[in-house]
C-alpha positions in Angstrom: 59.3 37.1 -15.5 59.8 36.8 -11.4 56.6 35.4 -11.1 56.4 33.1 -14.1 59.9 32.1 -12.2 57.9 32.0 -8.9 55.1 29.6 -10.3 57.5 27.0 -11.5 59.4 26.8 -8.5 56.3 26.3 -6.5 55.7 23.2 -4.5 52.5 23.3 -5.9 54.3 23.3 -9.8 56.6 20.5 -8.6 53.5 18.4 -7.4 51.3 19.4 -10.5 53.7 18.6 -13.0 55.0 14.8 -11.3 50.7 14.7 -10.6 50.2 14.9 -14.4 52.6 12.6 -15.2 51.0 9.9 -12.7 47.2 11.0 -13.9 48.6 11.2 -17.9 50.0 7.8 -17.7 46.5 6.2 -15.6 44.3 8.5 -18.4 46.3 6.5 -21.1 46.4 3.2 -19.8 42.9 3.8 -19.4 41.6 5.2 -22.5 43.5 1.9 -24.3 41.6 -0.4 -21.5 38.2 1.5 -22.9 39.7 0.9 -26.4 39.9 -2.6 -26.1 36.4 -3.1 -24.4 35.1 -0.9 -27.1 36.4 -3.0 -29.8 35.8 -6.4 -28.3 32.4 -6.1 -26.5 30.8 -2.7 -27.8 28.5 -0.7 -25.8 26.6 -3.0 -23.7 29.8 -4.7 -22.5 31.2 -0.8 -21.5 28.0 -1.1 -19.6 28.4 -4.1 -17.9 31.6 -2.9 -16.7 30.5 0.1 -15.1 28.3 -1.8 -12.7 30.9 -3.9 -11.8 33.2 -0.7 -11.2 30.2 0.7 -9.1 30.2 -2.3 -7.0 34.0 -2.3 -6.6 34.0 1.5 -5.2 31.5 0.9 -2.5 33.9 -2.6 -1.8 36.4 -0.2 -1.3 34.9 2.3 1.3 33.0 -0.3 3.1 36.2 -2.3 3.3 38.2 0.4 4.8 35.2 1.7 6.6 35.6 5.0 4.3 38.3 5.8 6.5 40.4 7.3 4.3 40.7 11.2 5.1 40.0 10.4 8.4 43.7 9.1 8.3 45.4 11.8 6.1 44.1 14.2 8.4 45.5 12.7 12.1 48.4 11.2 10.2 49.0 14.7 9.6 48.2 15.9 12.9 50.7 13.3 15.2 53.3 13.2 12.1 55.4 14.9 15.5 53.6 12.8 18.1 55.1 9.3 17.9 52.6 7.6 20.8 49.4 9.1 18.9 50.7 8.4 15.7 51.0 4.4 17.0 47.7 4.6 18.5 46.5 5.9 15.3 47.8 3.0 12.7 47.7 0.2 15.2 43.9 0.7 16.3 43.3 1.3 12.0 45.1 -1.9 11.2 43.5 -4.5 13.7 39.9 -2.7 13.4 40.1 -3.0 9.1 41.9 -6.3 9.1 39.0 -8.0 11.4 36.5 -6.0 8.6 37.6 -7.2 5.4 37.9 -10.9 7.2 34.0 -10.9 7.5 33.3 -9.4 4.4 35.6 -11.9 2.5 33.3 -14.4 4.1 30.3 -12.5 3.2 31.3 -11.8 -0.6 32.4 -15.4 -1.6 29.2 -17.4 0.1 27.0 -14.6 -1.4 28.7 -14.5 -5.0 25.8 -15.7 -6.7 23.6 -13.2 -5.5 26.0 -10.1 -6.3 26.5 -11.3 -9.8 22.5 -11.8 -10.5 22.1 -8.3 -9.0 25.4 -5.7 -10.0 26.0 -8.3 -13.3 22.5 -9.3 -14.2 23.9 -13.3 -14.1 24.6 -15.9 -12.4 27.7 -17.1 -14.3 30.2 -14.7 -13.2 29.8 -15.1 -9.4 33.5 -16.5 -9.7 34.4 -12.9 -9.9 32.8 -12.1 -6.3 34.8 -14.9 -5.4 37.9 -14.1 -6.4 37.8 -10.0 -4.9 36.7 -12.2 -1.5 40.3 -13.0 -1.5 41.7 -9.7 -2.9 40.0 -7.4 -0.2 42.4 -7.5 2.0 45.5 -5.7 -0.3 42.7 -3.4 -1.2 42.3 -2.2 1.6 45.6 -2.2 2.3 46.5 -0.1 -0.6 43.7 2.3 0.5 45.2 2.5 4.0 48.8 3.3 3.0 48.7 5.9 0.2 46.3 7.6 2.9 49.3 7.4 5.4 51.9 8.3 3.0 49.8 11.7 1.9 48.9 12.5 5.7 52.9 12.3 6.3 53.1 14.9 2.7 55.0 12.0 0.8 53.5 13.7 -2.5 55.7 12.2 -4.4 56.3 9.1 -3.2 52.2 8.5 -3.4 52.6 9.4 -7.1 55.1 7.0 -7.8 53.2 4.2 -6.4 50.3 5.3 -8.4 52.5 5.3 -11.3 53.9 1.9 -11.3 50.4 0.5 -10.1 48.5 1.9 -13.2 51.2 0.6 -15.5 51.1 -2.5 -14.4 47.3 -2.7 -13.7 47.0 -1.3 -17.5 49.3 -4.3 -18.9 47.4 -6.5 -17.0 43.5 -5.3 -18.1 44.8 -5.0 -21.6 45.6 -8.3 -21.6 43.2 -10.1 -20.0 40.7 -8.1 -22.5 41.6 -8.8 -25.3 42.2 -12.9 -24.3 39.2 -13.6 -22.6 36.8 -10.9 -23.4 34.0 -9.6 -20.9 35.2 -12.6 -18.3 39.1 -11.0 -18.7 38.3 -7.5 -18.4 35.9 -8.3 -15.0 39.1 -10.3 -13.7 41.1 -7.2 -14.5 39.5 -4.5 -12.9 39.1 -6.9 -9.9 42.8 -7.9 -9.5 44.3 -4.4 -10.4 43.9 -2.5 -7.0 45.1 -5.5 -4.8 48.2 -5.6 -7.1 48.8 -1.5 -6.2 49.1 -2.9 -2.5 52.4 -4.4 -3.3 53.8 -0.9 -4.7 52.2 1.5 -1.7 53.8 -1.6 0.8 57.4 -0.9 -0.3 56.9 3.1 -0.8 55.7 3.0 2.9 58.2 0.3 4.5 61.0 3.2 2.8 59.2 6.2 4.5 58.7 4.1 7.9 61.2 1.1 8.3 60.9 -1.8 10.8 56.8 -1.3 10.9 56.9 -0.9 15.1 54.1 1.4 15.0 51.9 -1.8 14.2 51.5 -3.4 17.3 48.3 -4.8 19.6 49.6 -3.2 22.6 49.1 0.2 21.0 45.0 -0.7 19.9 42.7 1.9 21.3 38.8 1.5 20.8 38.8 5.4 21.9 41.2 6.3 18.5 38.3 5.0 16.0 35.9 7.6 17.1 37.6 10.1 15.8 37.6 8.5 12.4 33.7 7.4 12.6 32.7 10.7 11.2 35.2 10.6 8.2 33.3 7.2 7.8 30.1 8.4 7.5 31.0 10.9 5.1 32.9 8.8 2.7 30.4 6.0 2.5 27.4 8.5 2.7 29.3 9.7 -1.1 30.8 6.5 -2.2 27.8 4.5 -1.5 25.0 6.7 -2.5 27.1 7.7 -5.5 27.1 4.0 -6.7 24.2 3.3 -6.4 22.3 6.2 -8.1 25.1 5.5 -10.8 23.7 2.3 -10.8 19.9 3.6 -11.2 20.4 6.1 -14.0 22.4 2.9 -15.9 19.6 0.4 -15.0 16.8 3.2 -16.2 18.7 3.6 -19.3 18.9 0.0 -20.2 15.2 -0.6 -19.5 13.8 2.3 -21.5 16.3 2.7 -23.9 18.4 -0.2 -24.3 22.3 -1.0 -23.4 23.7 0.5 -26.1 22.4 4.2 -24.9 23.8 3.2 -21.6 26.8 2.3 -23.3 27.3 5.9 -24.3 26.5 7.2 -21.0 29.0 4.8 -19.2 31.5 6.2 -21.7 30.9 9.6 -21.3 31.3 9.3 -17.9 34.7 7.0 -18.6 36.2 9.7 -20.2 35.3 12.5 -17.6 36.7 10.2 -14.7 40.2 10.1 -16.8 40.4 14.3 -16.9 38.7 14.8 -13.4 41.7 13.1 -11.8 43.9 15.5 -12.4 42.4 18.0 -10.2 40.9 15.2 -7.6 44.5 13.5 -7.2 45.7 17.1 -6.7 43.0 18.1 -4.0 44.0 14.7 -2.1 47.9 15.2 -1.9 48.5 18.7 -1.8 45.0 20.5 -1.0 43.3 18.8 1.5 46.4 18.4 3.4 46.7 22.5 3.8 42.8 22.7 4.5 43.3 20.4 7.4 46.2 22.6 8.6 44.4 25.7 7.8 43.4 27.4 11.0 41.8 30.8 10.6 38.8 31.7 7.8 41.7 33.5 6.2 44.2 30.6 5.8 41.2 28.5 4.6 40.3 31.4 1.9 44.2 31.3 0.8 43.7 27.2 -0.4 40.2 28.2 -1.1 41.7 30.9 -4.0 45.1 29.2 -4.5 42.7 26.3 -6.1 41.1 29.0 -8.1 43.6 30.5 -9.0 46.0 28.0 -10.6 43.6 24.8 -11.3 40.5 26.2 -12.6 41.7 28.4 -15.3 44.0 25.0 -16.8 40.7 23.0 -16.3 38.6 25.4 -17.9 40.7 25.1 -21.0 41.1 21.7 -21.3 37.6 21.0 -21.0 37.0 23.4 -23.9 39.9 22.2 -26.1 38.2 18.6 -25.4 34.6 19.5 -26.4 36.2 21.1 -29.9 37.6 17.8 -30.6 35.1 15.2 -29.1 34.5 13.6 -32.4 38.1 12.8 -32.6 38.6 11.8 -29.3 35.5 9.4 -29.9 37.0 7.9 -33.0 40.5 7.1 -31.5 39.9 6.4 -28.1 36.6 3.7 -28.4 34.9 3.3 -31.8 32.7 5.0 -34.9 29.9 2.5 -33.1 30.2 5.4 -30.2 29.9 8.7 -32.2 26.2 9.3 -31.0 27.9 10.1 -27.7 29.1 13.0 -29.2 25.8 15.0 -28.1 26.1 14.4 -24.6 29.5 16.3 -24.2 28.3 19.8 -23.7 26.1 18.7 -20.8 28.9 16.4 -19.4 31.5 19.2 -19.4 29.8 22.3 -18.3 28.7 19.7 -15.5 32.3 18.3 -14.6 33.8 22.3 -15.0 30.9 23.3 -12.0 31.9 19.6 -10.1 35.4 21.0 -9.9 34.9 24.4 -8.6 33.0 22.5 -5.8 35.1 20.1 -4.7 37.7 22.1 -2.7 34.5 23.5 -0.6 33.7 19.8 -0.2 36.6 19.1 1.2 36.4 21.4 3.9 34.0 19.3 5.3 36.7 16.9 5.7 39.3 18.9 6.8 36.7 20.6 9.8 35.0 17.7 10.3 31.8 18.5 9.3 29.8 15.6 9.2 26.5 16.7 9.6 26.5 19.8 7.2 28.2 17.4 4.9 26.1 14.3 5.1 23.2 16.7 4.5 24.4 18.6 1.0 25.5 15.3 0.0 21.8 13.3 0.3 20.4 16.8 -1.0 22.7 16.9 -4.0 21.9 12.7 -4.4 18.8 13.5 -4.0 18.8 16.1 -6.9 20.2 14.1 -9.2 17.8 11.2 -8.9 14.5 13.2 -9.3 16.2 15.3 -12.3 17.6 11.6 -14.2 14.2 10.2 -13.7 12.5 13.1 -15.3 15.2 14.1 -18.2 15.9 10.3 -18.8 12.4 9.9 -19.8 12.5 12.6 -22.4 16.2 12.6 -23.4 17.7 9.5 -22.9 21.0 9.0 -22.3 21.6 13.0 -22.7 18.8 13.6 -20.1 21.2 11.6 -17.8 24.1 13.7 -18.2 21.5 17.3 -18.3 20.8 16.1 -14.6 24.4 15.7 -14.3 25.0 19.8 -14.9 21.5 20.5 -13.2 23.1 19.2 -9.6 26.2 20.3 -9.4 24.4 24.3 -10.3 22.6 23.5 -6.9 24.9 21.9 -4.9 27.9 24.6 -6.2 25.8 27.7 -5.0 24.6 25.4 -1.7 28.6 25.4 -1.0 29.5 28.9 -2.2 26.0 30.1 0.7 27.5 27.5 3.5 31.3 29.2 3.3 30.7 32.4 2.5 32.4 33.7 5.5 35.5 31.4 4.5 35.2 32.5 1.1 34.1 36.3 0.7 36.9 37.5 3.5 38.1 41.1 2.8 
């Protein structure tokens, strides 16, 4: 009874249980988006989408130079040192501002070639233009929930999440079902620059007046620090859009967009029940990884993960592949039930993704670009041989076979590279 009393008045329960509220109400909002695609423009509209979502994560890294743990971890670092700290979001703020200014520029004279390439037509280069304008409170948004969870503002980062996805939820669903494929492109567009205004108040609360934003405070010498954390996070965020964006495109040419459909679905649904455990691995985890000093301390957030994540996941994963039909039926269509043979690949593969993610993000919290840059292109690299040859056999479940095949590799490549973090006795 102590330690069931223990658990629940954990910081870690506190932060799970107002995480899951944030992540239950984005999985929702979500899942009733996917239901009004679904309805309105079917499987090859689902698939249209996902390129577009592609295109709008690597908007996002590039945009904030994939800065992003870079600044949870020194935020964390100089929370005490005031001068650093100003160094720190001064030199960010300048250095991303002048960024998204040029590739605004770049992104609304170029519009028409984006939408013949990530859209497959001309006509909707009106959406290029319109994100040309909304970079900037992307990146914004980016910036500030990264400052708020390097200073621990757990819940305060959740709240803002919160209030964004309702609102960006109302807004998709609306859009949708008015203007069909062109309203649901608008939606997912707008919805991240309209978080920016929620973060902005969270953050002028946590740090009032905004004098840590000033010129006289820029320093070049700040940004190499952060140049590592760039390369890792655009090494993943771009690599892992655009071999999304192959294993879509192979799918559509050899199989059609409807089998794409059900592999952009698929993949829909496992976003919605991985963020539980990757929204908890950015505001509680990787915060004690970058604090974490000795092997030992590392091994305790290593097994705490373990512990009290993975056995939760495990289950859900298992209650959701016993009712996959039903989720099918309520959540998108009867037109998606052959989707329903894809989930036993999808889940064992997402269940083996989440045991490897707190290893990955040791590589953050050391700073371990080149061991990380590496396993990343090697586990890309793995998954782009094994689509192309189970695609060609399997289809859409070949797609999500290479899926599981990858993260076998890249799980027992991580367990090899920490073992002396992880097997401490």
């Amino acid at each position: 009874m102590k330690r069931i009393k223990k658990i629940f008045e954990s910081s870690l329960f506190k932060v799970f249980s107002l995480n899951s509220v944030s992540v239950v109400i984005r999985v929702l909002g979500g899942l009733i988006t996917s239901k009004i695609i679904a309805k309105f423009l079917g499987p090859s509209g689902l698939a249209l989408i996902g390129n577009q979502r592609n295109f709008l994560s690597i908007t996002d890294s590039v945009s904030t130079l994939g800065f992003q743990n870079g600044i949870i971890k020194y935020v964390a670092e100089f929370e005490k040192n005031e001068t650093k700290l100003n160094e720190v979001l001064s030199t960010l703020f300048f250095s991303i501002l002048g960024l998204v200014l040029i590739l605004g520029t770049v992104l609304f004279f170029s519009a028409d070639y984006f939408s013949l390439f990530f859209l497959k037509n001309p006509e909707h280069q009106w959406v290029f233009k319109v994100l040309a304008f909304a970079l900037p409170w992307y990146a914004g948004n980016i910036i500030i929930t990264s400052v708020l969870n390097g200073l621990s503002k757990y819940k305060q980062v959740i709240k803002v999440n919160i209030a964004g996805n309702i609102t960006g939820v109302l807004l998709s669903a609306f859009l949708t079902w008015q203007y069909s494929i062109e309203g649901a492109l608008l939606a997912i567009t707008l919805t991240p620059a309209i978080m920016f205004i929620f973060s902005f108040l969270m953050l002028k609360k946590q740090l009032p007046g905004f004098g840590y934003i000033d010129f006289s405070f820029f320093n070049p010498g700040v940004l190499k620090n952060f140049f590592s954390y760039s390369l890792m996070a655009l090494v993943t965020v771009v690599m892992g859009a655009l071999v999304s964006l192959y294993i879509r495109n192979s799918i559509i040419f050899q199989y059609g967009e409807n089998e794409a459909g059900y592999w952009e679905a698929v993949n829909r649904i496992s976003t919605y029940y991985l963020m539980f455990v990757s929204t908890l691995l950015t505001v509680y985890f990787f915060p004690k990884l970058s604090k974490a000093v000795t092997n030992k301390e590392t091994q305790k957030v290593f097994f705490s993960y373990y512990k009290t994540v993975m056995p939760l996941f495990g289950l859900a994963l298992i209650f959701i592949f016993l009712i996959k039909r039903f989720i099918i039926t309520i959540l998108l269509s009867d037109e998606f039930l052959p989707m329903s043979e894809l989930f036993v690949w999808q889940l064992t593969g997402d269940f083996l993704k989440a045991c490897s993610l707190i290893l990955g993000y040791e590589f953050f919290a050391k700073k371990m670009t080149k061991a990380f840059i590496i396993t990343e292109l090697l586990s890309f690299a793995i998954l782009y041989i094994t689509a192309t040859f189970f695609i060609k056999g399997f289809g859409a479940q070949g797609a999500v076979m290479a899926h599981t095949f990858t993260y076998v590799i890249y799980l027992l490549i991580l367990t090899f590279f920490f073992r002396k973090k992880i097997f401490i006795y």
